[in-house]
N, C-alpha and C positions, 0 to 999 in steps of 0.2 A: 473392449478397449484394446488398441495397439498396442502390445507389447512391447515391442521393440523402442514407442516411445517412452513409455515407463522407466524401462532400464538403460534406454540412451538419458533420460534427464538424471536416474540416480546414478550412472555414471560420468555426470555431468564435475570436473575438479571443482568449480568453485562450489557445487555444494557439498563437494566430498570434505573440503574446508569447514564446513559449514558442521558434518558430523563428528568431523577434528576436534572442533571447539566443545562438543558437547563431550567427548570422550573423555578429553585434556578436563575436565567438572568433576566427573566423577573420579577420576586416578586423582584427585585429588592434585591436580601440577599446575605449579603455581604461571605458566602461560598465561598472557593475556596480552592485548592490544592497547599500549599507551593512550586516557584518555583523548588527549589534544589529536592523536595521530588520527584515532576512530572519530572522529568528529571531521576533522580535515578532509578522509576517505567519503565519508557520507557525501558534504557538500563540494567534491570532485564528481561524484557520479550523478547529483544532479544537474550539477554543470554540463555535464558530459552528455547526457538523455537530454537535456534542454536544447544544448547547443546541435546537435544532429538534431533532431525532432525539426526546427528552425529549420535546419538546411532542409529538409524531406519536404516541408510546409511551402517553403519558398518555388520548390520545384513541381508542385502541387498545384491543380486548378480545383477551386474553391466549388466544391459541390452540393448536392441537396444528401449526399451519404454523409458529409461531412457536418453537415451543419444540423444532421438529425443525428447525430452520433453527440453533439456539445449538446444538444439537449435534451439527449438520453441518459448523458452523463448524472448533468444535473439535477434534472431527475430522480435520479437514483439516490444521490447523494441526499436529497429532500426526502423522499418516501421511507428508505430503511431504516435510517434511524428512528423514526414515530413508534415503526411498527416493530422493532427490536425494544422500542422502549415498555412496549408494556406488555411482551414477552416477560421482559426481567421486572418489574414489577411484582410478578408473581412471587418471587423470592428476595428479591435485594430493595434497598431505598431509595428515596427517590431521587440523593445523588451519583448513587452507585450507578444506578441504572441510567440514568443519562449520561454520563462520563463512558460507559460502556458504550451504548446505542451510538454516542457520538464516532468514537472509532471502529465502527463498525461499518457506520454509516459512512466514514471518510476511507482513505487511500493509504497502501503503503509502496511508498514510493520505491524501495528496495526488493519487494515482491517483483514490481512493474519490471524492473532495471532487468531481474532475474529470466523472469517470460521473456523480455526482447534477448535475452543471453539464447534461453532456449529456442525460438524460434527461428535466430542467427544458423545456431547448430546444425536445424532442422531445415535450413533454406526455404525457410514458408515469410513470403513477404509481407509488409504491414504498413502501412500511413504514418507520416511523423506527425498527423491532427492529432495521432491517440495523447502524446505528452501532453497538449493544450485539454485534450479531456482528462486525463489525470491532474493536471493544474487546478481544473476549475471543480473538482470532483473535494479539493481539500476543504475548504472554509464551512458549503455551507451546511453541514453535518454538525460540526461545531456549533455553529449558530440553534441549528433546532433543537440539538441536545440542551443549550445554555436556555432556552425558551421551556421548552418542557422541562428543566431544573427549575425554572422562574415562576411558571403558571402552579405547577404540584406541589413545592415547598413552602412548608407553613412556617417556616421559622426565615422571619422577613429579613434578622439583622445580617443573616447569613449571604444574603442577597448580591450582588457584584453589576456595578453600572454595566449595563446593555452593549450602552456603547463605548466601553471600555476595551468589552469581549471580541464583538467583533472587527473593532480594530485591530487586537490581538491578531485575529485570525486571519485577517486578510494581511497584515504585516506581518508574518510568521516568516523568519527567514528562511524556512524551506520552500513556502508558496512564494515568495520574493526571487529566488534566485531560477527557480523552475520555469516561471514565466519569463520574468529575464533573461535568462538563458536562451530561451526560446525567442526572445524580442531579436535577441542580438544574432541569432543564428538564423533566422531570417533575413536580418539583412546585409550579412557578410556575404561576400560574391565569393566564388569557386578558387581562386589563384589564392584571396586571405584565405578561407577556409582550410583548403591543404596545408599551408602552413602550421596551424598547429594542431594539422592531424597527427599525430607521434604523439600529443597529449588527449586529445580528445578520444580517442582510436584505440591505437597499437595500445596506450595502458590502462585501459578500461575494464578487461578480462582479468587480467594479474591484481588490478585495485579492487576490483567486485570478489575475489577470492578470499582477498585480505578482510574487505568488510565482512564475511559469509563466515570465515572463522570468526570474527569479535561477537557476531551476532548467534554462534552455536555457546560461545561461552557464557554470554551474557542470558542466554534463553536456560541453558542447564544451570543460569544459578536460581533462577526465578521460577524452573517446573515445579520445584518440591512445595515451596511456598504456596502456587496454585492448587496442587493436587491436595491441601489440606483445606480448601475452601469449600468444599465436596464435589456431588456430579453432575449438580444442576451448570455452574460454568464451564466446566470441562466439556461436557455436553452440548452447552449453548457456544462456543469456542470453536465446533468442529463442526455441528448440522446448521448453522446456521452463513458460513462463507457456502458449502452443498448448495443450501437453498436457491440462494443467491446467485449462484454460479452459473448453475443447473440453468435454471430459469432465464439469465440473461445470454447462457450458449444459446439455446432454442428463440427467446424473442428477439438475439439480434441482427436473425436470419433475414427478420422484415424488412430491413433497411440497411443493412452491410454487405457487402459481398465477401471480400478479401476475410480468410481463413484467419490471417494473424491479426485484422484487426479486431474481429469478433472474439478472437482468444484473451486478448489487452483489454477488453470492453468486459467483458467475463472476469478478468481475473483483479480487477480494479474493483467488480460487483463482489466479487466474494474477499477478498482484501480486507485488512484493518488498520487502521494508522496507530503504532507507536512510540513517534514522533510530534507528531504536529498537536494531535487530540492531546497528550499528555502535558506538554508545555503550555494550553491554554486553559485546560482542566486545574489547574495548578493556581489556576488565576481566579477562576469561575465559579469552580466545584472543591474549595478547600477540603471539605469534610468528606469528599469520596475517595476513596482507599485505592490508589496506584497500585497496593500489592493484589488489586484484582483485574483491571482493564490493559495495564501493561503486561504482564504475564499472559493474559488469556491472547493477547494479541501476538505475543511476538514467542510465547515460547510453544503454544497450541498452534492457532490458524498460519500464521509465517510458514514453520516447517511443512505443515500438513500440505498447503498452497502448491509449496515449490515441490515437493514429491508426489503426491497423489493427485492434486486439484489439476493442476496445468494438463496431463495427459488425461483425467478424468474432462472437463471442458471439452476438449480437442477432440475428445472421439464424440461428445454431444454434439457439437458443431462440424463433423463429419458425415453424423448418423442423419441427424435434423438438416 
């Protein structure tokens, strides 16, 4: 592995931010990130990755890399969760484990935000199709997991219309505004666009730092909580984004060229969503225990992602 990218992303501010928030947990300092602000922050940055992506897509001629990269996505988003699910079967039930598999199987959209931070740094260029693969990478992971909650639970009253969920999921206001974003950033022309580059832009870096500290505080309040679940999830939390990773740098050498898209197609494969999976879970999977899929997601795989995974990736997709 590249050294030098290792310790260029861990000296990367915004995730130095990011080890702020976890520091400011344990000194016990009452720091933190006004709810409404940290919600605000999230859905600017997707705004922001939606709206560029749009512009990159518009300037874009529509290829067979591209159009095998959206259903490679999908793909993916289909197949991981099955087979995450009855990994955890072994040990948890059968809504833990699909509430699990599902974000697992889905995207986090702040991870993604993070790699394009990195790849900017590192002047390695990328496709703005990858946002529209992230887009469509969200719902349907949800959907399998709420399926395989549906087909394995025996306790029917527990049950939640079908078609309730995947409404949910496909109206999720992070997959709404991602793709939107993308709709509209497509087709704003160059002269609108520059205009509100100063928001889309220049404060993008300074907003992703801000979210990276909310998101160290909120992961260092949720580690201790996980690390009492024992090491079967700690475990499944860290080898199983590896797996995924690993596996999507080498296979998506078949049909990508571009370094930084096969890093975003990689890091979306080893990603977990929580955000989207946890506000649909809520709805789907009442009796499955948030103090295990959100933790495992955001205070294990997140960190791990954005320090080790991203230049772990990038040297597979170097080597391969």
């Amino acid at each position: 592995m590249d050294l030098h990218y290792l310790i260029e992303n861990l000296t990367n501010p915004a995730l130095l931010f990011f080890f702020l928030g976890l520091i400011a947990v344990n000194l016990k300092s009452d720091l933190k990130i006004p709810e409404n602000s940290s919600k605000f922050i999230s859905l600017y940055l997707l705004l922001a990755i939606g709206f560029k992506g749009g512009q990159e897509l518009a300037h874009s001629t529509i290829t067979l890399e591209i159009v095998w990269s959206l259903l490679f996505g999908i793909l993916l988003a289909l197949l991981v969760p099955i087979y995450c699910y009855f990994i955890l079967r072994l040990k948890l039930s059968v809504e833990n484990a699909g509430a699990i598999a599902s974000a697992y199987g889905s995207v986090s959209a702040v991870t993604f935000v993070t790699t394009i931070s990195f790849l900017e740094m590192s002047n390695i260029p990328f496709g703005g199709h990858m946002v529209a693969v992230m887009a469509l990478m969200e719902a349907p992971s949800i959907i399998i997991g709420v399926l395989l909650i549906a087909i394995y639970n025996k306790d029917k009253k527990s049950k939640t219309s079908f078609k309730s969920v995947v409404h949910h999921s496909l109206t999720n206001g992070s997959v709404v505004l991602i793709i939107g974003s993308l709709v509209v950033g497509y087709f704003t022309n160059e002269i609108q666009a520059e205009g509100i580059k100063p928001f889309t832009t220049d404060l993008f870096k300074g907003f992703l730092a801000v979210f990276l500290l909310d998101m160290g505080i909120t992961s260092g309040q949720k580690l201790k909580a996980l690390i009492k679940k024992g090491w079967f999830t700690l475990s499944f939390a860290v080898v199983i984004p590896v797996v995924n990773g690993v596996l999507v740098a080498m296979l998506s050498g078949l049909f990508m060229e571009e370094v930084g898209n096969r890093l975003l197609m990689s890091i979306l494969a080893a990603s977990a969503s929580y955000i989207a999976v946890p506000a649909a879970m809520k709805l789907a999977a009442p009796k499955a225990n948030p103090g295990l899929y959100i933790p495992m997601a955001l205070a294990i795989t997140f960190p791990f992602n954005i320090t080790i995974g991203m230049p772990l990736y990038l040297f597979i997709i170097q080597t391969f």
